[in-house]
C-alpha positions, 0 to 999 in steps of 0.5 A: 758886053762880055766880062773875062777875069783876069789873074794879076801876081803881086810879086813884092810887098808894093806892085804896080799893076796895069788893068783896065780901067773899069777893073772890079776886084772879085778874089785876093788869094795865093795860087802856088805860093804866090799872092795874086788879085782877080779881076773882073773887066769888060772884054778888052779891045783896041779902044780900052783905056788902061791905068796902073794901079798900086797894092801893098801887101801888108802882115797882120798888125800893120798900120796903114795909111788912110788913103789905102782900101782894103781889097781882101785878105788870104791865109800863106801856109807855105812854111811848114807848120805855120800860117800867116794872114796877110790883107791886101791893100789898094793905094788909093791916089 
């Protein structure tokens, strides 16, 4: 079977994000100032069974709930002279 990695933005601190179901995290990073997730999967066809599935992007020092696993974090040096870490958690049902 082929694999392809997918890029998914995470726009806002909760996304909901269609991936197919056999999705596997591989990267959390920022690309061009924007937070994203790669994902590996199975090459999708007709007969791919997809599901939305739900991150929160959380600061460092944020509490957060025990259903949510942590999928990687990344560091945002997009303020001038400044860095912040953030995690990105997935909101497991």
């Amino acid at each position: 079977m082929k694999k392809i990695v997918y890029k998914y933005p995470l726009r806002s601190v909760l996304n909901d994000i269609s991936m197919p179901k056999d999705a596997q995290i591989i990267l959390v990073g920022e690309q061009y100032g924007l937070p994203c997730i790669w994902a590996e999967v199975v090459l999708p066809n007709k007969e791919t069974e997809y599901e939305t599935r739900v991150f929160e992007v959380v600061g460092t020092g944020k509490v957060v709930a025990h259903n949510y696993l942590h999928r990687g974090s990344y560091v945002d040096d997009t303020p001038k002279g400044k860095a912040y870490v953030f995690h990105v958690y997935e909101v497991i049902q």
